[in-house]
C-alpha positions as a Python dict, from the first residue, in 0.01 Angstrom:
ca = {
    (1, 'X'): (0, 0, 0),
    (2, 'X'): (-230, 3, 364),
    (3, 'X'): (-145, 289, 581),
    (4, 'X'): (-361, 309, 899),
    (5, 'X'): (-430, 562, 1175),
    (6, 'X'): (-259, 484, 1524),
    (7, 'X'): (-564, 669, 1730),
    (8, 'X'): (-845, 640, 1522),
    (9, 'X'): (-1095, 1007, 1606),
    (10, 'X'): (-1292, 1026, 1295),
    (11, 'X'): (-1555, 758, 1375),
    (12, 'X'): (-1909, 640, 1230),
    (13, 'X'): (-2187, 523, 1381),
    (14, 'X'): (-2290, 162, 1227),
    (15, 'X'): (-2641, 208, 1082),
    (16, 'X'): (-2949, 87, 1290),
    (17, 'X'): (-3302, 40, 1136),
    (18, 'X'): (-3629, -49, 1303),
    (19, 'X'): (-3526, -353, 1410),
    (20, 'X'): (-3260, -295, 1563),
    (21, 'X'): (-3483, -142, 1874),
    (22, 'X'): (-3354, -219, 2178),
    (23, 'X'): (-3061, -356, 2081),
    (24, 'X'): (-2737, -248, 2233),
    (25, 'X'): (-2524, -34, 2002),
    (26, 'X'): (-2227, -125, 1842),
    (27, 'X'): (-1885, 41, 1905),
    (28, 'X'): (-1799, 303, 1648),
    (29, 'X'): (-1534, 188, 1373),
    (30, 'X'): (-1279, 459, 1231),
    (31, 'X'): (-1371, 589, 897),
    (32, 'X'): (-1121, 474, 624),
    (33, 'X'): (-1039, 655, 302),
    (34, 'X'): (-893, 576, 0),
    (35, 'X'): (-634, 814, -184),
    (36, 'X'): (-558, 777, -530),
    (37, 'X'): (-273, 936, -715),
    (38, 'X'): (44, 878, -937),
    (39, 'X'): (227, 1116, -773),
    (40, 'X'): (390, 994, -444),
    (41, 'X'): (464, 1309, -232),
    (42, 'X'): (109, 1387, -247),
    (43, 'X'): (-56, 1109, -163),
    (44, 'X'): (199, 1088, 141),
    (45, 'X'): (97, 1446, 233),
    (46, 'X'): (-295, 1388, 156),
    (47, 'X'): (-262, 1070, 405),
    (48, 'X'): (-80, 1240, 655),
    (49, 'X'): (-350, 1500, 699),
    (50, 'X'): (-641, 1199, 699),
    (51, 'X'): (-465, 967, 947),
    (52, 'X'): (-368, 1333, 1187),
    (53, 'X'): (-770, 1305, 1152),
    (54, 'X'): (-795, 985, 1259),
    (55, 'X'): (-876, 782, 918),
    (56, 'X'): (-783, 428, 862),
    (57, 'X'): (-639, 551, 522),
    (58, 'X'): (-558, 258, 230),
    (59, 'X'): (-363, 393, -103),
    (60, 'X'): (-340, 313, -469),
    (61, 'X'): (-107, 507, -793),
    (62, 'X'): (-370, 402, -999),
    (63, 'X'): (-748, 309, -1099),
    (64, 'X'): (-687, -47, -1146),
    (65, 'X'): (-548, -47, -782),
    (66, 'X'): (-784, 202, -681),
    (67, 'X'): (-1118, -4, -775),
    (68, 'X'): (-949, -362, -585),
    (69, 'X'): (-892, -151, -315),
    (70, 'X'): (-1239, -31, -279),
    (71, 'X'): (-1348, -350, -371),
    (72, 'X'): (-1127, -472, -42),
    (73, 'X'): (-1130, -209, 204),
    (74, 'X'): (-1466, -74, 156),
    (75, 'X'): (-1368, 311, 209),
    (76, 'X'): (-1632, 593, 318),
    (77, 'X'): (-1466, 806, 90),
    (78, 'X'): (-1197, 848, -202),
    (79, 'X'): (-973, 1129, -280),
    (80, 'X'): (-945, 1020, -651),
    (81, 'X'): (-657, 1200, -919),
    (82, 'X'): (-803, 1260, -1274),
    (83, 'X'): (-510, 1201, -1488),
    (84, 'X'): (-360, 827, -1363),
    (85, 'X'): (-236, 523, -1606),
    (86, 'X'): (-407, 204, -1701),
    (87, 'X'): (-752, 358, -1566),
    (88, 'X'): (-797, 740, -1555),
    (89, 'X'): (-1035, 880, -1273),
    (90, 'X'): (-1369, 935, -1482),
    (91, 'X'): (-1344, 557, -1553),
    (92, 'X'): (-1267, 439, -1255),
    (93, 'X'): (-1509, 683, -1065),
    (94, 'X'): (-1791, 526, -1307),
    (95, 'X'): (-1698, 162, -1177),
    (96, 'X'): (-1649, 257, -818),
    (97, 'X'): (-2020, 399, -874),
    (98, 'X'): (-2153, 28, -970),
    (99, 'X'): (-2057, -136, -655),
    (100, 'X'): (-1974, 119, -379),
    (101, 'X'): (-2154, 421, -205),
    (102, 'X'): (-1809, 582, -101),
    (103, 'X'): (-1796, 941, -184),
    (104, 'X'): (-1561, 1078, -416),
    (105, 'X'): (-1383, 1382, -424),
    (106, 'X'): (-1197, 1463, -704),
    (107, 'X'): (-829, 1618, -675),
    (108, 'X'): (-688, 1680, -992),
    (109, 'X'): (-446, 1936, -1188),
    (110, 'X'): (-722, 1986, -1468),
    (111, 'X'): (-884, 2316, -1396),
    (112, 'X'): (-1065, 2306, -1705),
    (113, 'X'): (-1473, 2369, -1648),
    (114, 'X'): (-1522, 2047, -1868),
    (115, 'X'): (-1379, 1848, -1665),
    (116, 'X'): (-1504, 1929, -1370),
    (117, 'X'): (-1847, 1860, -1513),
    (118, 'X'): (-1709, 1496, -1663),
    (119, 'X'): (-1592, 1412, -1296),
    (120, 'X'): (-1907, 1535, -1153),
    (121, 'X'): (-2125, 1347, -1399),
    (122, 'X'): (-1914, 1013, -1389),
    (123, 'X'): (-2027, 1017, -963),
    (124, 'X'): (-1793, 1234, -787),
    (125, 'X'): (-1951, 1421, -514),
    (126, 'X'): (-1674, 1773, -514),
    (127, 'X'): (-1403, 1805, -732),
    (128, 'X'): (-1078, 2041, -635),
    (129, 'X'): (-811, 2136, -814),
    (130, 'X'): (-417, 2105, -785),
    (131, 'X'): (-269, 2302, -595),
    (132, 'X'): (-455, 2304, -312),
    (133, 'X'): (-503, 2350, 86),
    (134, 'X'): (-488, 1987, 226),
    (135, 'X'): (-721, 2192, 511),
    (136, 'X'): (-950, 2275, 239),
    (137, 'X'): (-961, 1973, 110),
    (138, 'X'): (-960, 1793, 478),
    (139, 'X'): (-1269, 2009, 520),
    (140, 'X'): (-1459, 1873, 177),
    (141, 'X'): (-1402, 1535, 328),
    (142, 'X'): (-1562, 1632, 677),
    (143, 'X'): (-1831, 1818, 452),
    (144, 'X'): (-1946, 1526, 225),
    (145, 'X'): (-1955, 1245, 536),
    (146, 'X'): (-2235, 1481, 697),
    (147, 'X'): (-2434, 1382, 410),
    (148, 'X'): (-2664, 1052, 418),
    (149, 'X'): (-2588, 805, 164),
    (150, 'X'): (-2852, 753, -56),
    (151, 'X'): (-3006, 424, -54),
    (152, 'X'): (-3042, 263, -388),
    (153, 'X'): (-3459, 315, -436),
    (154, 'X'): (-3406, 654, -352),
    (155, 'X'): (-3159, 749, -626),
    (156, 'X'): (-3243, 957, -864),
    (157, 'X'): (-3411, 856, -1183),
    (158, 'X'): (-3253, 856, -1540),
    (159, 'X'): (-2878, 900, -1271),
    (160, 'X'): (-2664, 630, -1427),
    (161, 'X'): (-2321, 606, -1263),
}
């Protein structure tokens, strides 16, 4: 399921090196995100707050969909459930790690301290539990695109994802 953004106000720069000096700029693209859940009404309502935002948002009800979606769209961040059939979200946030620098933010009903630390160590970059303030969690999303992605030489060593 593709939902998209009519006026698109969350926008990214297109990255420019060295030798790109002198060069005009390109036009800035929307940002797109990808939510994840099996649970309808929310991913409606989590979209709905993204595309208010201005996101080109793209959906899936699982991590099978979820990870061809990624694969497809190329999102600048997911909003990725824990608990999901055919692929849960550790798994799927493990094999978004080997081919994507999206960040992840985790939005799941398990509160538990465990795992929280499973989602943070499979790649996610915040993890918030169910329920919760889709301002809140609009503000995680503004919060983790100020951050560079890192580029693969710089990643940390002995990280696997």
């Amino acid at each position: 399921m593709v939902r998209t953004a009519k006026k698109p106000t969350a926008l990214r720069a297109p990255t420019a090196g060295p030798a790109d000096a002198g060069r005009r700029p390109e036009p800035l693209t929307a940002l797109r995100a990808l939510v994840v859940d099996d649970e309808p009404d929310l991913v409606t309502v989590v979209a709905a707050y993204l595309e208010r935002d201005g996101f080109e948002v793209f959906t899936a009800v699982d991590g099978v969909e979820a990870l061809a979606a990624a694969r497809e769209h190329r999102p600048d961040v997911v909003i990725l459930d824990l608990a999901m059939p055919r692929l849960d979200g550790i798994e799927a946030c493990r094999r978004l790690r080997t081919f994507s620098d999206a960040f992840v933010i985790m939005l799941t009903a398990r509160s538990d301290e465990t795992d929280a630390l499973a989602g943070l160590a499979a790649g996610a970059d915040d993890y918030l539990t169910k329920p919760f303030s889709p301002r809140i969690l609009l503000a995680k999303v503004r919060t983790v695109l100020r951050r560079p992605r890192p580029e693969p030489a710089r990643r940390l060593p002995g990280i696997r994802w």
